[in-house]
C-alpha positions as CSV (number, residue, x, y, z in Angstrom):
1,X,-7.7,2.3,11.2
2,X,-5.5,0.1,9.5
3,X,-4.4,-2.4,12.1
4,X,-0.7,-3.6,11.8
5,X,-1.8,-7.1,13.0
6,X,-3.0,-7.5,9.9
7,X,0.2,-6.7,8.3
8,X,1.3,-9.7,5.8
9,X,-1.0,-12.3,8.4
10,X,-1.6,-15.7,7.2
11,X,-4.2,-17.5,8.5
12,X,-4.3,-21.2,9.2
13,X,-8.3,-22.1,9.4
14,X,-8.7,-25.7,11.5
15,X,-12.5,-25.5,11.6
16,X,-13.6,-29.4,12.6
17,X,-10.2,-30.7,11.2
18,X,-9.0,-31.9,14.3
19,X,-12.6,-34.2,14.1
20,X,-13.0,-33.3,18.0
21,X,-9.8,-34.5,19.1
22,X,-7.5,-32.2,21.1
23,X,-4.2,-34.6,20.0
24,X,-5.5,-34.0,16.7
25,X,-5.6,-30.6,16.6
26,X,-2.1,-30.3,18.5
27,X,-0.7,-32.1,15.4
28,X,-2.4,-29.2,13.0
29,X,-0.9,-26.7,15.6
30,X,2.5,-28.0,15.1
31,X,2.5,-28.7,11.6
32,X,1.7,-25.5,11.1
33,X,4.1,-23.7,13.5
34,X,6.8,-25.9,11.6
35,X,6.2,-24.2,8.5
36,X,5.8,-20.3,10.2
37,X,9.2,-20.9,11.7
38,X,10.6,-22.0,8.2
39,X,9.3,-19.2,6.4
40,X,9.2,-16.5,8.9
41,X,5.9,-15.4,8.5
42,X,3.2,-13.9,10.9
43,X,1.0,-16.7,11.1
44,X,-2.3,-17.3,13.2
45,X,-4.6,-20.7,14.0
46,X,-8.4,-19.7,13.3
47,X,-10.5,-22.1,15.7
48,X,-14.4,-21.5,14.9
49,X,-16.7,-21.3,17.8
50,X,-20.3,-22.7,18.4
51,X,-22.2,-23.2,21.6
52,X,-24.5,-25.8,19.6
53,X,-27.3,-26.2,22.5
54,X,-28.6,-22.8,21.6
55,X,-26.7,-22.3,17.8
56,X,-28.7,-25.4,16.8
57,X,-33.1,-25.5,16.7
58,X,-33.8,-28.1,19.0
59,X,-35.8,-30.2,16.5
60,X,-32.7,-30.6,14.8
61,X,-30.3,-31.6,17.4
62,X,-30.5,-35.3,16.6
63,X,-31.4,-34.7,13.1
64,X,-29.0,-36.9,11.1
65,X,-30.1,-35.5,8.1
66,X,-28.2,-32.3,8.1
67,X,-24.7,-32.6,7.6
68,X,-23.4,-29.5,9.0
69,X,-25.5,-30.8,12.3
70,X,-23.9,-33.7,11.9
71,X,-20.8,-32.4,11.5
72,X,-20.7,-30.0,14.3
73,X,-21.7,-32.2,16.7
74,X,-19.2,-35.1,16.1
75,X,-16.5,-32.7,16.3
76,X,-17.4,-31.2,19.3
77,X,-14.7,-29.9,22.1
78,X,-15.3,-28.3,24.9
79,X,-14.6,-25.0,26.2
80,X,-12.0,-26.0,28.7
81,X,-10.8,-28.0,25.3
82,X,-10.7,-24.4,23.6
83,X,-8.9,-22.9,26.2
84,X,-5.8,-25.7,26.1
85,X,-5.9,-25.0,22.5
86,X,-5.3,-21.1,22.5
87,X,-2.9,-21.7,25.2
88,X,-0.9,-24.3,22.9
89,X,-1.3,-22.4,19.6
90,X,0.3,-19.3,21.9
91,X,3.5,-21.7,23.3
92,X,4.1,-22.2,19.6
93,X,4.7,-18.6,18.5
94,X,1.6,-18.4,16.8
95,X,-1.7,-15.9,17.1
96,X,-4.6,-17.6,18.4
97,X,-7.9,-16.5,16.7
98,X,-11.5,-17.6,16.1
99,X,-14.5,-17.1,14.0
100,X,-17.5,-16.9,16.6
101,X,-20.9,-17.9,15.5
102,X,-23.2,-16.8,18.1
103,X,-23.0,-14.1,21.0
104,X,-21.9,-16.6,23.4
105,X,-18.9,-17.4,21.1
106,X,-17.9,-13.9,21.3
107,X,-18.3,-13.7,25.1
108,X,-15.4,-16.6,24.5
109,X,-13.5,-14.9,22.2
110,X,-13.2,-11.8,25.0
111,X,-12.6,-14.1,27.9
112,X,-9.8,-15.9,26.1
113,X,-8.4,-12.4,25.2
114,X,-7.8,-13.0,21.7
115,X,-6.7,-10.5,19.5
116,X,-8.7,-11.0,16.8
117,X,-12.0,-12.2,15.4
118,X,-13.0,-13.1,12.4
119,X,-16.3,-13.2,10.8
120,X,-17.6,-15.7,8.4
121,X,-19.0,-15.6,5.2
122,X,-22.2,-17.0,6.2
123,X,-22.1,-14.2,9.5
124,X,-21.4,-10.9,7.3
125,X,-25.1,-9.8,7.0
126,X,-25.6,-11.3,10.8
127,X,-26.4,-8.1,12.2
128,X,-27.4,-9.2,15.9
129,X,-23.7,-10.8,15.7
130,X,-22.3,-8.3,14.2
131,X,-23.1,-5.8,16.8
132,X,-21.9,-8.3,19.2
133,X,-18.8,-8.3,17.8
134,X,-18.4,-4.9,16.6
135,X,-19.2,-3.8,20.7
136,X,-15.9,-5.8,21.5
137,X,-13.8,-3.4,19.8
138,X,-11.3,-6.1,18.9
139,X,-9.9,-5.7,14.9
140,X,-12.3,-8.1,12.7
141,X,-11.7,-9.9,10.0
142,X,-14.6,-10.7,7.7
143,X,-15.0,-13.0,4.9
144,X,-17.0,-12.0,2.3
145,X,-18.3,-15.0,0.1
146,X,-21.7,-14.8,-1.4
147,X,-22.4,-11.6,-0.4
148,X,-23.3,-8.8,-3.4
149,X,-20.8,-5.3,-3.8
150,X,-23.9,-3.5,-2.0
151,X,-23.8,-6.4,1.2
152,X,-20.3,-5.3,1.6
153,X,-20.8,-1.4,1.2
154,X,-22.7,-1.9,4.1
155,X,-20.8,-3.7,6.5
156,X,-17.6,-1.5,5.5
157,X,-19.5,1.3,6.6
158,X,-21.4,-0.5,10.1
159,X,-17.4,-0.7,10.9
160,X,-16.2,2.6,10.2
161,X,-18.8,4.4,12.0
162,X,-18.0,2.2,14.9
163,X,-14.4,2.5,14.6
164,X,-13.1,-1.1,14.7
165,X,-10.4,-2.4,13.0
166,X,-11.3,-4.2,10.5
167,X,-10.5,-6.2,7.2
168,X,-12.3,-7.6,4.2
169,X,-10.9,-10.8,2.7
170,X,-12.2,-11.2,-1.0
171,X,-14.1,-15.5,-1.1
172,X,-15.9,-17.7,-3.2
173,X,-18.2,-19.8,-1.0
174,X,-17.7,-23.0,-3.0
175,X,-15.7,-25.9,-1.3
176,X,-13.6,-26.7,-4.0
177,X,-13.9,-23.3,-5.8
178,X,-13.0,-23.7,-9.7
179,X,-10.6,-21.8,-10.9
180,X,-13.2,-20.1,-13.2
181,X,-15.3,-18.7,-10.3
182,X,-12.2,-17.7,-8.5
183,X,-12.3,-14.0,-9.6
184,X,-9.2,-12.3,-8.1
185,X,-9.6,-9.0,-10.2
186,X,-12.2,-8.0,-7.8
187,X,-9.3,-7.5,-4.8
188,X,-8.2,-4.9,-7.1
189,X,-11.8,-3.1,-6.6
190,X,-12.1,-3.6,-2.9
191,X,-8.4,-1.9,-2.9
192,X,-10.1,1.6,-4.2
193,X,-13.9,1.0,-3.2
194,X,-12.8,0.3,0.7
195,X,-9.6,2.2,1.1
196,X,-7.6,2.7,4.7
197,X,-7.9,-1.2,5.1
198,X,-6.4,-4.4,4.4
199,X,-7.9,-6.6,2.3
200,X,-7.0,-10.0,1.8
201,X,-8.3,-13.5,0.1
202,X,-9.2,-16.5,1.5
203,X,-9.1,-19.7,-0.4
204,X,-11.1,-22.5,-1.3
205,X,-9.2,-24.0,-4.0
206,X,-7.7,-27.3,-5.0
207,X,-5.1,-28.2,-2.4
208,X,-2.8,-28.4,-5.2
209,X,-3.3,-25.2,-6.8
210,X,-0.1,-23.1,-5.6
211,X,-1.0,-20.8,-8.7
212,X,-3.9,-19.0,-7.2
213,X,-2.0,-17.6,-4.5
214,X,0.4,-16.1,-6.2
215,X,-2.4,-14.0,-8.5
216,X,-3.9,-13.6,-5.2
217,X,-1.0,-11.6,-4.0
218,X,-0.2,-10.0,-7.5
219,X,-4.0,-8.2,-6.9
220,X,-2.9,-7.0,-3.8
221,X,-4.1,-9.8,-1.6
222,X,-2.2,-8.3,2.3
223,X,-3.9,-11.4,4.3
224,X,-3.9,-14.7,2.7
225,X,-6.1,-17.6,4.3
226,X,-6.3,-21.5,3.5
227,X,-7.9,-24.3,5.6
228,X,-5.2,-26.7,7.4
229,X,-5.6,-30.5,8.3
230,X,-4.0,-33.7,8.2
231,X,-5.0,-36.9,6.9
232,X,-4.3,-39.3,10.2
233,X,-7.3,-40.0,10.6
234,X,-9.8,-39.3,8.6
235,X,-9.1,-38.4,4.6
236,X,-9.4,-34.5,4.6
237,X,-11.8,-32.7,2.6
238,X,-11.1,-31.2,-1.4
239,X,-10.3,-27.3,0.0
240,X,-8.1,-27.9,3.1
241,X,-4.2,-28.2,2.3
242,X,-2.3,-30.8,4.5
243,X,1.7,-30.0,5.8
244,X,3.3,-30.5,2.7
245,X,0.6,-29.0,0.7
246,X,0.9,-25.9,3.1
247,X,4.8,-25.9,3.1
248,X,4.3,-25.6,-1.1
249,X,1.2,-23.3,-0.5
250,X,3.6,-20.4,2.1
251,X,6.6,-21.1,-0.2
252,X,4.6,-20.0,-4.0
253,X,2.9,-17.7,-1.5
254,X,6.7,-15.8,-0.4
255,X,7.9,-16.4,-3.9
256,X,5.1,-14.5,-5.2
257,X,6.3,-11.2,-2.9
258,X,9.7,-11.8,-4.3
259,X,9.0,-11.6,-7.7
260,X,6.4,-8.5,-6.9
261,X,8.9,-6.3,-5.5
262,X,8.8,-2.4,-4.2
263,X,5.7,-0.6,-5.3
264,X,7.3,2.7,-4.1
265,X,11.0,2.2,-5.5
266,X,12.8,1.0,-8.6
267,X,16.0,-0.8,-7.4
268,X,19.0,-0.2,-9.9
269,X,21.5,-2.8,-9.4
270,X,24.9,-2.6,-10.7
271,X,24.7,-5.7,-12.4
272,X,21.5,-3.9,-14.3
273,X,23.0,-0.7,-15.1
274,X,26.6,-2.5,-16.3
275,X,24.5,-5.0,-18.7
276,X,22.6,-2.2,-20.4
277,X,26.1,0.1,-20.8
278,X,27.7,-2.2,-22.6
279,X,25.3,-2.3,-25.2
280,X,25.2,1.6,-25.4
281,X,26.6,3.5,-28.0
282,X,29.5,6.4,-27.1
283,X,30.6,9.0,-29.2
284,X,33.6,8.8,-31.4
285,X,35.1,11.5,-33.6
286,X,34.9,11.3,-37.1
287,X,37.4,14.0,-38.3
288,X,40.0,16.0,-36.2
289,X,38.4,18.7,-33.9
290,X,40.3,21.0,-32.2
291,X,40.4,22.4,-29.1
292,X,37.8,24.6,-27.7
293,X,35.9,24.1,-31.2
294,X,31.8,23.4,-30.6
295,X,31.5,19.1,-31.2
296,X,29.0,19.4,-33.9
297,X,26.9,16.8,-35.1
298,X,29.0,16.3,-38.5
299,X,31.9,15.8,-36.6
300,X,30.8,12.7,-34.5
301,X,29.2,9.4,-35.0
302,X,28.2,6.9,-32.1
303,X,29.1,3.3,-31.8
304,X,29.6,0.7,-29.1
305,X,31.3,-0.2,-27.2
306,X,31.7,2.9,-24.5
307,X,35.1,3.7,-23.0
308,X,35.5,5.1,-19.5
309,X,34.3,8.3,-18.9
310,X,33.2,8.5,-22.8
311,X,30.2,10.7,-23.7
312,X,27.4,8.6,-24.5
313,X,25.1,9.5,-27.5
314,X,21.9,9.9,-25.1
315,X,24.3,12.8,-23.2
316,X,25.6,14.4,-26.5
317,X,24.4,18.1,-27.2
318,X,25.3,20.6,-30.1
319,X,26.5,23.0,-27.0
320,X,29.5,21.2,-26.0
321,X,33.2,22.3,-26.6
322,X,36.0,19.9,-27.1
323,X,38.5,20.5,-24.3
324,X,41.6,19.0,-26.0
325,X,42.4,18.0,-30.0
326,X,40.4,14.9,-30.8
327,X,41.7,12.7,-33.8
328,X,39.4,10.4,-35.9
329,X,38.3,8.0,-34.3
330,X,39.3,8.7,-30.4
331,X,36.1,8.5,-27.7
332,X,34.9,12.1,-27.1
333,X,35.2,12.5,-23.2
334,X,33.8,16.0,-22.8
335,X,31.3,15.6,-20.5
336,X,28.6,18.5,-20.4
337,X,27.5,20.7,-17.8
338,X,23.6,20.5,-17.8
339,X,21.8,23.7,-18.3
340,X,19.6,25.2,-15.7
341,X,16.1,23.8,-18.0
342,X,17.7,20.4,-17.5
343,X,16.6,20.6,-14.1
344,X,13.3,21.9,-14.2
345,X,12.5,19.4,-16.6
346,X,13.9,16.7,-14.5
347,X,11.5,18.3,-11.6
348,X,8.4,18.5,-13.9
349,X,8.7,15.0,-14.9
350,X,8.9,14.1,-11.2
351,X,5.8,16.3,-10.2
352,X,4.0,15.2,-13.0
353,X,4.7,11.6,-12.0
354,X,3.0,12.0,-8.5
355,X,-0.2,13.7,-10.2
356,X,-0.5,10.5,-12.1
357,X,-0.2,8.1,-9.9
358,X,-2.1,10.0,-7.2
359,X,-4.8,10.0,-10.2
360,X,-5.2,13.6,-9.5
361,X,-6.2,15.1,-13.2
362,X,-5.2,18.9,-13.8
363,X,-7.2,20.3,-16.9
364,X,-6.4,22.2,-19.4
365,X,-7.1,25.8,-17.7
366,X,-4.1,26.8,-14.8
367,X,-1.0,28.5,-14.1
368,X,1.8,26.8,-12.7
369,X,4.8,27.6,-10.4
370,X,8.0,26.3,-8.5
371,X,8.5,28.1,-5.3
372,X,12.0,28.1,-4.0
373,X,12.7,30.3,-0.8
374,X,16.0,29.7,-0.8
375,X,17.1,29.4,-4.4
376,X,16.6,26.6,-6.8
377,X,19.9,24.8,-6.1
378,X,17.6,24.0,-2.6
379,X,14.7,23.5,-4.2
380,X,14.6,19.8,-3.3
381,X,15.0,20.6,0.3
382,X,13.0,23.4,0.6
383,X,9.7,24.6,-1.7
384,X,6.7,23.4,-3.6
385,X,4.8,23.2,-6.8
386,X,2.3,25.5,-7.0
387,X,-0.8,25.1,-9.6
388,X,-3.5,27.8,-9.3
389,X,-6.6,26.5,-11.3
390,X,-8.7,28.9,-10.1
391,X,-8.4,33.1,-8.7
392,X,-11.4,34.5,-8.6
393,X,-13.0,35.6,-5.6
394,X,-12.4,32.5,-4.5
395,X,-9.6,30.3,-5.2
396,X,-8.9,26.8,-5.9
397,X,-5.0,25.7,-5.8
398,X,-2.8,22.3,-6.1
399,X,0.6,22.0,-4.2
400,X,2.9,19.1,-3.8
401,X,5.6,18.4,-2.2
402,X,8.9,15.6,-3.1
403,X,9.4,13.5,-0.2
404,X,11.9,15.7,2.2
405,X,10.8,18.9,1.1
406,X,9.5,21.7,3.4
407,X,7.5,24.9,3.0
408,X,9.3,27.7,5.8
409,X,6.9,29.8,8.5
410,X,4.9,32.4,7.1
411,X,1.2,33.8,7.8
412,X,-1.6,35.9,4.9
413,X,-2.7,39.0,6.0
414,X,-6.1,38.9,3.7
415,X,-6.4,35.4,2.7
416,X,-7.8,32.6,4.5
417,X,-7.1,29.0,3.5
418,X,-8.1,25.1,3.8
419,X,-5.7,22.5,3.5
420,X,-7.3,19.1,1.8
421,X,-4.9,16.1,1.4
422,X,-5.2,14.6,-2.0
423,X,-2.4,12.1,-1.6
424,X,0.5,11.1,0.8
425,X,0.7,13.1,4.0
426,X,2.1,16.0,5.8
427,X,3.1,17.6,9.0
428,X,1.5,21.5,9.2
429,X,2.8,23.8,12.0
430,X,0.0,26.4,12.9
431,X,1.2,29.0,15.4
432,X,1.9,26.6,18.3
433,X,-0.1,23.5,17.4
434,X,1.3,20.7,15.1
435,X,-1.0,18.8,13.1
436,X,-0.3,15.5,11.1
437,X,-2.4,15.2,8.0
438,X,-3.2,11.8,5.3
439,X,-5.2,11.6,2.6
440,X,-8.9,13.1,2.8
441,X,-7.5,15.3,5.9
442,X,-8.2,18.9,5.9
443,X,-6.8,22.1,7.8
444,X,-7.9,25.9,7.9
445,X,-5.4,28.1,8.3
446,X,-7.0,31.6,9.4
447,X,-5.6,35.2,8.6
448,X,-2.5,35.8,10.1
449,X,-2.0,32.3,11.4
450,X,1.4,31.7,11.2
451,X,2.0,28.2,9.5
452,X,4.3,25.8,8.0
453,X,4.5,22.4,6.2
454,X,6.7,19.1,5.9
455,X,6.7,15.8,4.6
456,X,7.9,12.5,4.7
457,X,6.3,10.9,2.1
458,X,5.3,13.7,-1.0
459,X,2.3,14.9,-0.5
460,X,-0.3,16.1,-3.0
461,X,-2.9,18.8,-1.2
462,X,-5.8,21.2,-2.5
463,X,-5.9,24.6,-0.9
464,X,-8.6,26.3,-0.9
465,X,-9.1,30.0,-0.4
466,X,-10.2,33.2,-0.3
467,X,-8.9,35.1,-3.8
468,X,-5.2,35.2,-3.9
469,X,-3.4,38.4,-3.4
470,X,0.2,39.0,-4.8
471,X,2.5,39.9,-1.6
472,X,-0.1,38.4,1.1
473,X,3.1,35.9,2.4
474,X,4.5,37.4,4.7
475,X,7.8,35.4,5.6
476,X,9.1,34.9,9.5
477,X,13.0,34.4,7.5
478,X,13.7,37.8,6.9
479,X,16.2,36.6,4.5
480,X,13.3,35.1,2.1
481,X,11.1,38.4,3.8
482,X,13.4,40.9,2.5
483,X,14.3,39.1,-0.9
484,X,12.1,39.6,-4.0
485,X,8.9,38.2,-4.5
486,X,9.8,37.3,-8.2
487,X,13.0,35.4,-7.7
488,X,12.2,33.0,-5.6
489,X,9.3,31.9,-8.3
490,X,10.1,30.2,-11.7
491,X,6.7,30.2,-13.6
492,X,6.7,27.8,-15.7
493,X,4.2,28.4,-19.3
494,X,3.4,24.3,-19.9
495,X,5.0,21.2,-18.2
């Protein structure tokens, strides 16, 4: 799953906005290719698809009354029309795509080899169509306007079972929508209730809102869609945007992104971490100290402005020694070495991090251990966390991983174990077969299997076992083979 096509896509929908005229919709083609080239984005045309002598009821076909009907059938093209299109919206860097409406439509959509389809709001409990469709195996997009949480549940699951590609943008079927019926929080909850997908929004709003899309993006919005036109002809409708209205739309949309950042990262720049050391206070000595003699508290005070390579009052500890004769009022620039618990603290604080935001909740009950194989100065490079929660006579464990770390070969000689990825992923080597694991992935690892595990990423796993037995590793490094058990384990009491 999790198509990269669908990777930061906008979509420009044309529906009946070139009114049945293929100069028409050449202008909305190149309007909009204007503006993907300007903001370098990955941008497709939607056409919508109808083969109206068998989409409409015959009783209806001349029915003037309906003004869909009437609609669809003044704005009629042709396929060999649809065909000139694609081609066109491919000579101008674009993706060529299409919302069929009937299995003919489909048929089209295959023939024309397009790469994607998309399914309407009013075509997401379709299910004739939707097996159509879902039999192509091309990725899908589908709106999902109108439709109740327990509509969608369903069609989520129609296309995981079948395997498809597939996408859920979050709609309100009303043309304008109001900015009170908008409701963008819900991306949000189709982020955790559909996960392993992209979800996107597709807008109905004022041509002139640029506001929207930019909370649209700050829910999480991946794939961003608006209705395109221009006004050449005919006066275009109160929900589609026309080029300068898209220009302002793509730009709020990119400056949005900007302002939103790296989820993953903090970036420090130097301009950041200058601004806030000027304000910081340093420490300064009150009365002489001499050499060697422990910088106690009474001794110091703190005040700005910090000199170069002064001690800072968020560094200073009762442990340090001066190093030369201070006099009142000279910066303290004895800089101390951090203690061995300075660095197990900094790891806990890490670890405990990753359990947070991997919303993976501990208890009260467990024991807790870092593993280092080769000493803790290569901890980082080589180890885990280990959290047993349960040893009876079967056993429940948490290990994670930093991103980087690895775990060296080694095999059980009583225990048997499952692997089950709670967050992030790994690579697992078991005897001769390699095995790359995400999230809800899961691995046994037999006795005497000889296994080891990497990642990437940090990863946050459960294992599962048989009771857990004190010298059951048995180690293919006899460097960590021969070593002791005990010191290459720091138990840690609370974190």
């Amino acid at each position: 799953m999790n198509n990269s096509i669908f990777k930061n896509l906008y979509i420009f929908e044309m529906a009946n906005n070139h009114s049945g005229s293929i100069s028409s919709a050449k202008k909305i083609i190149d309007q909009c290719a204007l503006v993907a080239k300007k903001f370098s984005i990955n941008a497709a045309i939607k056409l919508q698809y109808r083969n109206l002598k068998n989409f409409i009821h015959p009783k209806y076909i001349n029915n003037n009354e309906n003004k869909h009907v009437r609609r669809f059938l003044e704005t009629e093209l042709s396929i060999k029309e649809f065909n000139i299109l694609v081609n066109y919206i491919k000579k101008k860097g674009l993706i060529a795509i299409s919302t069929p409406f009937d299995e003919s439509s489909v048929d089209l959509c295959i023939n024309q080899k397009l790469p994607i389809i998309k399914v309407a709001s009013c075509s997401m409990s379709d299910w004739p169509l939707l097996e159509k469709i879902s039999s192509t195996k091309k990725p899908v997009i589908i709106s999902t306007g109108g439709h109740s949480l327990e509509s969608i549940d369903k069609v989520y699951n129609f296309f995981i079972h079948r395997n498809v590609d597939f996408a859920l943008m979050h709609c309100v079927s009303i043309y304008p929508t109001p900015k009170k019926d908008l409701n963008l929080n819900l991306i949000k909850k189709f982020k955790n209730r559909y996960p392993n997908i992209y979800i996107g929004y597709s807008g109905h709003e004022n041509p002139e809102d640029f506001e929207t899309v930019k909370m649209a993006v700050s829910t999480g919005a991946e794939i961003l869609e608006r209705h395109v036109g221009i006004d050449d002809i005919n006066p275009l409708n109160k929900y589609s945007l026309d080029k300068i209205q898209l220009d302002k739309w793509v730009s709020s949309s990119k400056e949005a992104k900007q302002i939103l950042g790296f989820e993953d990262k903090k970036i420090l720049t130097k301009l950041e971490t200058n601004s806030i050391k000027e304000l910081a206070r340093g420490v300064y000595c009150k009365k002489e100290i001499k050499k060697n003699e422990l910088i106690t508290k009474d001794k110091i005070y703190f005040a700005m402005p910090v000199q170069k390579n002064q001690l800072t009052s968020g560094d200073y500890n009762v442990s340090i020694k001066s190093s030369k004769i201070y006099k009142k009022n000279d910066p303290i620039i004895d800089l101390p070495k951090k203690p061995d618990f300075f660095k197990i603290r900094r790891l806990i604080h890490i670890f405990k991090g990753m359990f947070n935001e991997a919303n993976v909740t501990i208890g009260n009950n467990y024991e807790i251990e870092l593993s280092h194989h080769y000493d803790m100065e290569k901890f980082e490079k080589v180890g885990a966390l280990l959290i047993t929660i349960i040893n009876r006579d079967y056993c429940k464990k948490l290990i994670a991983q930093l991103p980087g770390q690895s775990h060296p070969s080694h095999y059980h000689e009583k225990k048997e174990e499952t692997f089950h990825i709670l967050s992030g992923s790994m690579t697992v080597k078991r005897n001769d077969e390699t095995f790359n694991l995400k999230k809800g992935d899961t691995l046994l690892i037999q006795r005497r299997d000889v296994h080891s595990f990497k990642t990437k990423t940090g990863v946050i796993f459960e294992e599962i076992s048989t009771k857990h037995i004190k010298n059951d590793s048995f180690y293919i490094d006899k460097n960590i083979q021969r070593g002791d058990p005990i010191l290459r384990k720091t138990v840690l009491e609370d974190w």
